[in-house]
FIPA-317239 format. One record per residue (C-alpha): residue in one letter; x, y, z; residue number from 1. Coordinates in steps of 0.001 Angstrom, whole numbers, plus 500000, padded with zeros to 6 digits. Each point is the difference from the previous one (the first is absolute). Last residue first. Layout:
residues N
r east north up k
a X Y Z NUM
...
end
This chain:
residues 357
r east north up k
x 219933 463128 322807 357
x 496858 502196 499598 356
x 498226 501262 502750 355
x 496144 500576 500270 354
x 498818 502583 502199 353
x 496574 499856 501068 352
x 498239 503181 501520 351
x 497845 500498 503277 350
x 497231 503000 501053 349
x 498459 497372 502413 348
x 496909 498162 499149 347
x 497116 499937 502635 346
x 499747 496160 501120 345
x 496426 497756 499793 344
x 499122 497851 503077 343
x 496178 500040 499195 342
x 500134 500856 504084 341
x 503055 502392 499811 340
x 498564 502264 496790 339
x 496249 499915 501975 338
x 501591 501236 503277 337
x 502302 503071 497938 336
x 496801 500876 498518 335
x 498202 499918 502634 334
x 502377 502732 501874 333
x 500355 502073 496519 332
x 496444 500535 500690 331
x 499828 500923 503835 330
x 503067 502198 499225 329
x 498248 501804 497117 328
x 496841 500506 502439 327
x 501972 501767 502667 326
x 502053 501782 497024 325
x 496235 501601 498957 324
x 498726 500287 503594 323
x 503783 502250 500191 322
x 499400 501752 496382 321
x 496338 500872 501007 320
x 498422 499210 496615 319
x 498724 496371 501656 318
x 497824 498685 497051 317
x 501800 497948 498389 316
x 501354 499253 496409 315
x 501123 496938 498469 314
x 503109 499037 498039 313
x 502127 496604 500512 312
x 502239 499195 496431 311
x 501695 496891 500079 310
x 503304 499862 498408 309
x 501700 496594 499714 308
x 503554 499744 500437 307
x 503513 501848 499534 306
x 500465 500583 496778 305
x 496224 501279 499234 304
x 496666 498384 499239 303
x 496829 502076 500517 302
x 497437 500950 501411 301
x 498235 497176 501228 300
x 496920 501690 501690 299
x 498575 500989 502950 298
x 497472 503225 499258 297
x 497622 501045 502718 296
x 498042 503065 499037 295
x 496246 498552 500149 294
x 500439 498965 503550 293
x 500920 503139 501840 292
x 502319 499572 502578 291
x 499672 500905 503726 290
x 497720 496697 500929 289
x 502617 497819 498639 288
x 498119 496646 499327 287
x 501008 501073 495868 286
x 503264 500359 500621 285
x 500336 496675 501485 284
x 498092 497988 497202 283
x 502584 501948 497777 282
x 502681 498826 501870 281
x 498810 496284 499586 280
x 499521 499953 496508 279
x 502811 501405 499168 278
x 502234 497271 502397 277
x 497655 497584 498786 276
x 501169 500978 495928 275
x 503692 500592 501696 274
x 500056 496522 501173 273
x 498170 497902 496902 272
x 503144 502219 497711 271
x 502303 498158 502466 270
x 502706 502330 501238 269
x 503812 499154 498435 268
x 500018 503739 498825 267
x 499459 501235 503562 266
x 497503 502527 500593 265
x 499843 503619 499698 264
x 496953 502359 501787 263
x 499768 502892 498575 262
x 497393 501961 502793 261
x 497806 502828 499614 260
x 497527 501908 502038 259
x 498265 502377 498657 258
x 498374 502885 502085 257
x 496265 501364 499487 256
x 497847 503006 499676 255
x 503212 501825 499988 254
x 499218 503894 500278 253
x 502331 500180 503349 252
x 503292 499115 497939 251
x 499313 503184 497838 250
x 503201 499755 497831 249
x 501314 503578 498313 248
x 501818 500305 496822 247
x 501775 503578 499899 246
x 499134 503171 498786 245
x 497307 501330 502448 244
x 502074 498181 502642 243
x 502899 502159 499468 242
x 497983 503204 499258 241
x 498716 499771 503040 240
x 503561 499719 502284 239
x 500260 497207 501838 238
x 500046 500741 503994 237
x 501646 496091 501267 236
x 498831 499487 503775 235
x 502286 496839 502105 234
x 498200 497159 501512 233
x 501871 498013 497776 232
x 496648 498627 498404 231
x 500425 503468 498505 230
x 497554 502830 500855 229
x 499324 502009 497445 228
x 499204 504036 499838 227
x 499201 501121 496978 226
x 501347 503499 498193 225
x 500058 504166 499431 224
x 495996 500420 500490 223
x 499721 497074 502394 222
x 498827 496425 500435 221
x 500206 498101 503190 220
x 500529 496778 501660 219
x 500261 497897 496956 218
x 501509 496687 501066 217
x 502309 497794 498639 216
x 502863 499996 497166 215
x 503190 501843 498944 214
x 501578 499177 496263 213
x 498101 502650 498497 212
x 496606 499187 500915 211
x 498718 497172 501438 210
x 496660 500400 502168 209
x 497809 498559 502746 208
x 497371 502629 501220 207
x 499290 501848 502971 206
x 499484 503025 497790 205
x 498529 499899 496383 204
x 501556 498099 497402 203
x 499625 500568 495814 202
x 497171 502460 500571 201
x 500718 501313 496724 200
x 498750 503522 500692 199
x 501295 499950 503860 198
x 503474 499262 498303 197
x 499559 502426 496925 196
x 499376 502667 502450 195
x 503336 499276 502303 194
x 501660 499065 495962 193
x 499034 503875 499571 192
x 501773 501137 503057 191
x 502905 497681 500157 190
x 500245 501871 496247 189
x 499773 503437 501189 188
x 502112 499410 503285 187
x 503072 499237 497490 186
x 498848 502804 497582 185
x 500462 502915 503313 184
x 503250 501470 499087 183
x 499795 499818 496038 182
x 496271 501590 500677 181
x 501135 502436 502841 180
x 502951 501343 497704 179
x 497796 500293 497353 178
x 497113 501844 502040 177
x 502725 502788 501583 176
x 498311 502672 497980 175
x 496739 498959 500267 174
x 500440 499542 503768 173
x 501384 503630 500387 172
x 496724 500890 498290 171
x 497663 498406 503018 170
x 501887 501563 502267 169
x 499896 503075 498221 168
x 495825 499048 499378 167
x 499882 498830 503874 166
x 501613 503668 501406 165
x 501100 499502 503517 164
x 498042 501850 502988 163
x 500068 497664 502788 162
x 496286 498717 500015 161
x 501079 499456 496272 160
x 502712 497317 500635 159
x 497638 498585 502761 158
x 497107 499511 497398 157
x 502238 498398 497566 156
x 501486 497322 502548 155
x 496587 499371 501360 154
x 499190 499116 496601 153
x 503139 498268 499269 152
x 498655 497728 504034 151
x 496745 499552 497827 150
x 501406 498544 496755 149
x 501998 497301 501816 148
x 497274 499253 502429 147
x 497960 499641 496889 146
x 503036 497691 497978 145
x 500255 497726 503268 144
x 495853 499513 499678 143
x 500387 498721 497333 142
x 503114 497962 500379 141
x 497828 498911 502705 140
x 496983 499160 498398 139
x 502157 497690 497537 138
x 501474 498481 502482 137
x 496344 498806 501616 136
x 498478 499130 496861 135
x 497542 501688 498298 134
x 496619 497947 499577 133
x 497882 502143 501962 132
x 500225 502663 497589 131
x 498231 503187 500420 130
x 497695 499331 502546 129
x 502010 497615 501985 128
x 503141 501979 499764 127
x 498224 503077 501558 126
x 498715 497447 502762 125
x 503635 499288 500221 124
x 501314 503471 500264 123
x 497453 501060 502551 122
x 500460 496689 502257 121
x 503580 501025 500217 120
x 502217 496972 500275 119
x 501407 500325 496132 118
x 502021 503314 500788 117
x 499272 503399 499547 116
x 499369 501370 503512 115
x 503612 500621 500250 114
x 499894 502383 496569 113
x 497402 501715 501765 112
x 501484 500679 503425 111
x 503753 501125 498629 110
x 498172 502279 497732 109
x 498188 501534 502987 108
x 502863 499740 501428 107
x 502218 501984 497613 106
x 497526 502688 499045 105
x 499460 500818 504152 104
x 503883 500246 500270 103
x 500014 502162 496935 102
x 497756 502468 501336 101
x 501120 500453 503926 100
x 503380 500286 498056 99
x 498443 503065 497935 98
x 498405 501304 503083 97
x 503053 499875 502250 96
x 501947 501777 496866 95
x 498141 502881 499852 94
x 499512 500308 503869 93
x 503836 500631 499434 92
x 500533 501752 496910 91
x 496703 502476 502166 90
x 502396 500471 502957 89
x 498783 499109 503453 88
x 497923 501990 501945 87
x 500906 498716 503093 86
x 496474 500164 501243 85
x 498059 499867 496737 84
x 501973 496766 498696 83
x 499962 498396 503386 82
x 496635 497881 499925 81
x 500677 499554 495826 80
x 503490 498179 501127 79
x 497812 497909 502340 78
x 497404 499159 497572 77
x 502623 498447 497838 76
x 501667 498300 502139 75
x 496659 498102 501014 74
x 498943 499811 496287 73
x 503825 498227 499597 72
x 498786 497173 502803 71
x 496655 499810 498727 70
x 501184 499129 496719 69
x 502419 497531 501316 68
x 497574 497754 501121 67
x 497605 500805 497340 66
x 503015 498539 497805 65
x 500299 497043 502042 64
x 496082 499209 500092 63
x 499309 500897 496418 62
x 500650 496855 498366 61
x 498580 497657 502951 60
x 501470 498224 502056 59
x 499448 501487 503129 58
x 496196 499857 499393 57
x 500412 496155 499474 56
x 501519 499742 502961 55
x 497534 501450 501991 54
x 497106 497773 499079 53
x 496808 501445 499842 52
x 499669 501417 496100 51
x 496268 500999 499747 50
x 500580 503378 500373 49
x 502765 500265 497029 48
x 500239 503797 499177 47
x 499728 501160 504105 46
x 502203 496900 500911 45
x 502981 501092 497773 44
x 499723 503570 501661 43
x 499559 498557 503339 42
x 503236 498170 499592 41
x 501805 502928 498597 40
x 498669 502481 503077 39
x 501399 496997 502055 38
x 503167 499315 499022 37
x 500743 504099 499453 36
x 499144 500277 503684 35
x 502883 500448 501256 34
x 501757 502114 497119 33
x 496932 502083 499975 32
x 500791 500560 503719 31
x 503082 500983 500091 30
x 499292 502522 496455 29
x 497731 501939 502700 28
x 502168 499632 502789 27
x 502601 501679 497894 26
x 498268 502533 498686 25
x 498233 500639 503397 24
x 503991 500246 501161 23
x 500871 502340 497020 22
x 496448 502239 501118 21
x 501333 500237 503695 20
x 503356 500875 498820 19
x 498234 502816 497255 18
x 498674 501313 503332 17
x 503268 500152 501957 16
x 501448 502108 496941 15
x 502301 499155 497078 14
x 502668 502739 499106 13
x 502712 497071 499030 12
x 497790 498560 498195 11
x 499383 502416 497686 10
x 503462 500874 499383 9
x 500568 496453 499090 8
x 497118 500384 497252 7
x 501797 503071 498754 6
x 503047 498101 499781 5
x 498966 497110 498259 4
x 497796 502532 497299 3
x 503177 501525 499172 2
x 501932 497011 499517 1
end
């Protein structure tokens, strides 16, 4: 309270000089904040010459946080113009320098940790040499767990900048490390079955999967869970550990689809009928330019209550589920047309009752 007043005081006694140095403080921070856009831009441009486009300098990693860099540097530079004039207190030029400090820690962080994504040429020709047979979700949990690491390190380096003791922070950790493990044993195990996920490689993203009674697509996979989008058009986060534990059904690793049909026929058809009526559906599947030959099974199945079973099972190649019902309907189509022409009647699900008198 002390220090507040004193620095009040000081004000208060300012001269027409220190004025004139406030105002070239604030024209000074003015125009950093003008031309913050363009210092950044240049900045960008000075590490990446051969960039040309404009936009792609604006997007990158370290535009936004040069941006603001400038803009703090320019604040900065204009509380060091007036230090010596209005001879501020030391707790004071104290604390500009240590939030001068952090701010530059925390976007430089911010700057890396953006750069760290799967469209930076660096990080893929560093994937190439390594491994060039990582896939895409598995860089970027990868790369997730570095930005991770580097915005703790930040973290770590801004807790020191401001005086704090890391080994008692460190020790108040130990001490409070059962509470934190009972606390934290959820996130543990989404975090291991994250790792046992991009292990496995049971799915990757943009791909067709049923999970714990929710299916579709895989638009992104986490530390904590998996994003799905249902056929719903509604998003599903499953935990890790869920899927890591359950039964999961790749629908996009099909090399083919089966297509299967129980066809049953009157009792009262003509066994000459359902041996052309065979004949003649298989003679069909096998025209079909979507299904492949060497799986087509048509077959008298069986013999049930209500009629003759006759088994149709072929695969195609249409894995897109709509080609793959387009194809289906063209099928059961000729089917139908073959069933009227040879004039032979699907049974009904009937039963006789007989009545004594």
């Amino acid at each position: 309270m002390e220090n507040i007043r004193n620095f009040v005081e000081t004000i208060k006694g300012i001269q027409m000089s220190q004025i004139i140095d406030i105002g070239i403080a604030i024209l000074i921070y003015i125009l950093f904040r003008c031309l913050s856009q363009s210092l950044a831009y240049f900045t960008v441009k000075f590490f990446k010459p051969k960039t040309k486009n404009k936009k792609s300098i604006k997007n990158n990693a370290f535009y936004t946080p040069l941006k603001v860099f400038y803009v703090v540097l320019g604040a900065y530079i204009s509380l060091l113009f007036i230090r010596q004039p209005l001879q501020t207190p030391v707790w004071l030029n104290t604390a500009v320098d240590q939030i001068f400090k952090i701010a530059v820690i925390i976007l430089s962080a911010n700057g890396i940790a953006n750069s760290l994504t799967t469209n930076n040429s660096l990080v893929n020709k560093l994937k190439d040499r390594m491994n060039p047979d990582v896939e895409d979700s598995m860089l970027k949990f990868i790369l997730k767990a570095i930005r991770a690491v580097i915005y703790i390190i930040a973290g770590f380096m801004i807790i020191t900048d401001l005086g704090f003791n890391l080994n008692g922070l460190i020790a108040g950790l130990g001490i409070g490390s059962v509470v934190i493990t009972l606390a934290a044993q959820d996130t543990a195990k989404n975090l291991f079955g994250g790792l046992v996920i991009f292990l496995d490689k049971p799915f990757v993203v943009g791909d067709w999967i049923e999970v714990e009674n929710y299916e579709g697509t895989v638009e992104d996979i986490t530390f904590r869970s998996t994003r799905v989008r249902t056929f719903e058009n509604s998003v599903v986060n499953i935990p890790n550990a869920v899927i890591a534990n359950d039964s999961i059904i790749n629908w996009s690793r099909m090399e083919k689809r089966r297509n299967k049909v129980n066809l049953c026929l009157d009792l009262d058809t003509p066994l000459e009928k359902v041996q052309i009526v065979q004949k003649r559906i298989k003679e069909l599947l096998v025209q079909h330019d979507d299904v492949i030959d060497e799986t087509i099974i048509v077959r008298f199945d069986n013999i049930t209550d209500n009629g003759i079973n006759l088994l149709v099972c072929s695969y195609t190649n249409s894995l897109d589920y709509s080609s793959f019902l387009e194809e289906k309907e063209k099928i059961n189509f000729k089917i139908m047309q073959i069933l009227r022409e040879e004039n032979v009647e699907l049974a009904y699900d009937t039963k006789t009752v007989f009545v004594r008198n």
